[in-house]
N, C-alpha and C positions, 0 to 999 in steps of 0.2 A: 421624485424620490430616487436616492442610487441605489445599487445596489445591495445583498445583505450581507451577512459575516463572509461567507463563502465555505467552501468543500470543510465537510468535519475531518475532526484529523484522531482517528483511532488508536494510533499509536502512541502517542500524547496524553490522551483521554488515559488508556490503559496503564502508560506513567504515573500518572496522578492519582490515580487507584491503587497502583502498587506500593506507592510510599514517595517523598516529597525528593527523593536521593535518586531514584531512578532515571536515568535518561533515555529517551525515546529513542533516541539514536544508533544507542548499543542494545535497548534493548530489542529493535525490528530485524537484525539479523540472527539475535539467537531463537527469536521466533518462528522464522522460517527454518535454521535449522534443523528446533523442534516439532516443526509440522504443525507449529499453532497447539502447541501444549501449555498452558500457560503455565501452570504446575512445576513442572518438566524447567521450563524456560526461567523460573524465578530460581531455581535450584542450579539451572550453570552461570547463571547473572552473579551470585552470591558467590561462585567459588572463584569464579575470572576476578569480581571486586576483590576477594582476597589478597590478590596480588597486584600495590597500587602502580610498581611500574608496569604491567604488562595491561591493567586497566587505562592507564595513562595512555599508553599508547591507541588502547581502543577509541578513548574520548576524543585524540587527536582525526582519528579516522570517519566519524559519526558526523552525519549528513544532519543536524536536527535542529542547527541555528543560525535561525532567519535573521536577514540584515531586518534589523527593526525600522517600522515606517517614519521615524525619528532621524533616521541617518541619510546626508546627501545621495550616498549610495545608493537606496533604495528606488530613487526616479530619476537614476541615470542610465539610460541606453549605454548598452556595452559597446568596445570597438573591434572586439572580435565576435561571430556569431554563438549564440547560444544554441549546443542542437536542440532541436525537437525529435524523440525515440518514441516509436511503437512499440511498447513494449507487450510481448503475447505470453498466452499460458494454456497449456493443457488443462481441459477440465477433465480430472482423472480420477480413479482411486487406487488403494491399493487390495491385487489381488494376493493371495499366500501363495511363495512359490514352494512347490514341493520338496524340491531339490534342493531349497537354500534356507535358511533366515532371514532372508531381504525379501523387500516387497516391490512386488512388479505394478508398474505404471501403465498404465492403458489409456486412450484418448475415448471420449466418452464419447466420439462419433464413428466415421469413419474414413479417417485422413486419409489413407489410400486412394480412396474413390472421390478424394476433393471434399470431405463433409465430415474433417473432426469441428469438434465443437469447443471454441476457445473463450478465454476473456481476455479482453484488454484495457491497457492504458496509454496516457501520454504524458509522457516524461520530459519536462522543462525546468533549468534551472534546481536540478536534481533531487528536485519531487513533482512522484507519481501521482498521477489524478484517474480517477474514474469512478463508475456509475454503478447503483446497485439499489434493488429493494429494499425499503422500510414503510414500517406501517407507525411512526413514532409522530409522524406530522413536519418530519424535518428533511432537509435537503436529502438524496441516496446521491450527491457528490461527494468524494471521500479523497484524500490525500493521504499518499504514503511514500517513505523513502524509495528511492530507485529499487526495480527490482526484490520490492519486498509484500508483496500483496500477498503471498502464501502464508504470511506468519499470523495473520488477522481472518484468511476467507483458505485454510488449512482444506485438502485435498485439490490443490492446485499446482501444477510445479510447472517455472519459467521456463518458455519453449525459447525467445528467442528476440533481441531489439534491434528493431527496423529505424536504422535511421531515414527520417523522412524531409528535414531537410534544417537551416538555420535562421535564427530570426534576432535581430538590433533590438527585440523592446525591453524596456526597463522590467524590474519585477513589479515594480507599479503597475504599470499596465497590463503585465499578465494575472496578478490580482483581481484587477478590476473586471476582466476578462473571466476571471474564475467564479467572480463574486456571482456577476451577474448568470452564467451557467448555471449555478447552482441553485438561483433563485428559477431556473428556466425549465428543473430537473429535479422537483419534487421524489422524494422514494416514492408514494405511490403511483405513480406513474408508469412504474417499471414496467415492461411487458416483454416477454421471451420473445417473441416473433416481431414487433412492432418496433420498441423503445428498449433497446436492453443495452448492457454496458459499452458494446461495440461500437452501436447507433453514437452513444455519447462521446466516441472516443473518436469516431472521422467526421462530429460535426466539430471538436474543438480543434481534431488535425484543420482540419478546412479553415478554420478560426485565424489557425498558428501561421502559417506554412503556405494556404492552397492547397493542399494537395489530397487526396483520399485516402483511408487507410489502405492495406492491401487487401485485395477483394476475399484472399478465402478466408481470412476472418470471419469475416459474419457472412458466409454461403447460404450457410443451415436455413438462417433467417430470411433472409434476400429469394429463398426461392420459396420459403413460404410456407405454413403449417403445417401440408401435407404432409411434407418432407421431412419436418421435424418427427410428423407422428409414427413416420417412416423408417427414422432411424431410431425408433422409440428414444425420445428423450424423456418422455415423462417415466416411460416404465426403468429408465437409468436412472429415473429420482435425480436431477441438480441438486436439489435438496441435500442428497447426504454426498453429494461430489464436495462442495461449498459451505454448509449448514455448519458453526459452532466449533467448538474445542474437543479435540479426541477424548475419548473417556480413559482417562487413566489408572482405574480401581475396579472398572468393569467392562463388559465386553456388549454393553449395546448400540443399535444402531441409534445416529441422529436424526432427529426429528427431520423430516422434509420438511421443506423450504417453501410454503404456496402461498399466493397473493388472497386476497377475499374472494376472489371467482375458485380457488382450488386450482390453480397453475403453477407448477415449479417455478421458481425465482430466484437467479442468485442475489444474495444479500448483502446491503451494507454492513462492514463491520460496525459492531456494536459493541466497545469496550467494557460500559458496566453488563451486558451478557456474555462475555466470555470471562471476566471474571468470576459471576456467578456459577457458571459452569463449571469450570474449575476448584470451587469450593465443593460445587454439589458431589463431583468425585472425590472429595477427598483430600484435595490438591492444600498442600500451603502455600502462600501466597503473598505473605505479612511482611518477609524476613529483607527482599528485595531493597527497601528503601534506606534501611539505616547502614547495610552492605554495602551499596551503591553511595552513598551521602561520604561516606567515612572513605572508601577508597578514593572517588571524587576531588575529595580534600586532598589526602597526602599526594595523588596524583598531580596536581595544581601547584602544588608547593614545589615539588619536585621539577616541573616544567619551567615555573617562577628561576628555580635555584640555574636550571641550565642557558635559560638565557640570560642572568642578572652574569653570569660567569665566560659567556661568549655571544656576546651580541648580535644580532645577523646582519650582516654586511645589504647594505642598498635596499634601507627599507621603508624608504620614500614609497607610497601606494601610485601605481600607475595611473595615470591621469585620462578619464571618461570624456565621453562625448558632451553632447548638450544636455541638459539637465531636460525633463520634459515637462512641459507646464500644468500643472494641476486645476483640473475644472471646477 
């Protein structure tokens, strides 16, 4: 037997939730904007669709369409390298600063001392992959645009990509690579000290590359419960570092984040829970799709009109290596 489907793709999921117009692409970076407000995020999705040239140009920029496994392209080895990126993140929250309206970011360990506490991913072919808990019975591998894990796993913010080195294989093959991960990488599984998103992220560096991620990534872990319980993580709750969509109509905390034993966990995003969440505040959430569908259009047209009126010169597609042979 091969493989299964491979890493869920949240952002996607959350698309199709929001209305059949939305696209995944545009909308993972106003998510991060919003700190994973979904609410929030369908309200500036609708006002940017308003305007279909400046939309247009957003769609032109949006990472969220894969060569389909239909096209030669997809199992041809590139001839320049693909990188492979660490990409890291503070597990943080926000504290209220006194003295201002902005919210101060704090690393939920103790980075000074060699022992903040991150998550991560790895970034190939310009989607993010990595690992988190669920209790759903499905993979906790997840796929998200570059640099966009804050907008889906909100009180996180991007520390920093590590390029770690470049790799010839087709996205076939990184697929098949992913497929099998994921079937490797159940969410329950998860385990903070054991198997947690790092673990997953320098067994696929090693996969991609050789190489290991960089070691103070996952310290906390590597030296061991003690330590964890030393820098209280649990009483830092991940839970509400990671856990769900800000509440936007009231001011409570979210639920912590624990596996069946009662252990903090960070989580796989879960599209149909965070738009649940979102509704439970309050949130609209409806209006995203026929915004997005209808700017979409006249956007498309408008791109149609500029290249039917100046063609682009030398647009013969550059010529791949060997095609790779499928098992």
């Amino acid at each position: 037997d091969g493989p299964g489907q491979g890493p869920r793709k949240p952002y996607r999921d959350l698309a199709a939730l929001l209305g059949n117009g939305v696209r995944a692409g545009v909308l993972a970076p106003i998510l991060v904007e919003t700190q994973g407000d979904v609410s929030k995020a369908v309200e500036v999705y609708c006002e940017r669709a308003s305007d279909p040239t400046a939309f247009a140009a957003m769609l032109a920029e949006c990472k969220d369409d894969d060569i389909p496994p239909t096209s030669e392209h997809y199992y041809l080895r590139p001839e320049a390298g693909i990188p492979v990126i660490c990409n890291v993140y503070d597990l943080s929250w926000g504290g209220d600063d006194k003295d201002s309206s902005k919210k101060k970011k704090v690393n939920s360990g103790l980075p000074g001392m060699g022992f903040g506490i991150y998550h991560s991913g790895i970034e190939v072919y310009g989607r993010e992959i990595a690992f988190g808990y669920s209790d759903d019975g499905s993979t906790g591998v997840f796929e998200v645009p570059s640099r966009c894990a804050g907008g889906v796993m909100p009180r996180i913010n991007f520390k920093e990509g590590v390029v770690m080195g470049h790799i010839h294989r087709s996205r076939y093959e990184v697929d098949h690579l992913l497929a099998r991960l994921a079937d490797d990488f159940p969410g329950d599984s998860y385990d903070l000290v054991r198997r947690n998103c790092n673990h997953f992220a320098n067994e696929l560096c090693v996969a991609l590359v050789a190489k290991k991620i960089p070691s103070y990534i996952n310290r906390p872990a590597n030296f061991g419960r003690v330590a964890l319980n030393l820098i209280s993580v649990p009483a830092l709750a991940i839970g509400k570092i990671v856990d769900g969509i800000k509440k936007t109509n009231r001011k409570e905390e979210p639920r912590q984040a624990t596996d069946a034993n009662g252990q903090p966990v960070v989580e796989a995003p879960n599209a149909a829970r965070l738009v649940a969440e979102a509704k439970a505040a309050g949130g609209a959430v409806g209006a995203a799709g026929a915004a997005g569908g209808a700017a979409e259009r006249v956007g498309r047209r408008a791109s149609q009109q500029a290249r039917t009126a100046s063609p682009p010169e030398g647009d013969e597609p550059a010529k791949s290596a060997s095609p790779v042979e499928s098992s």
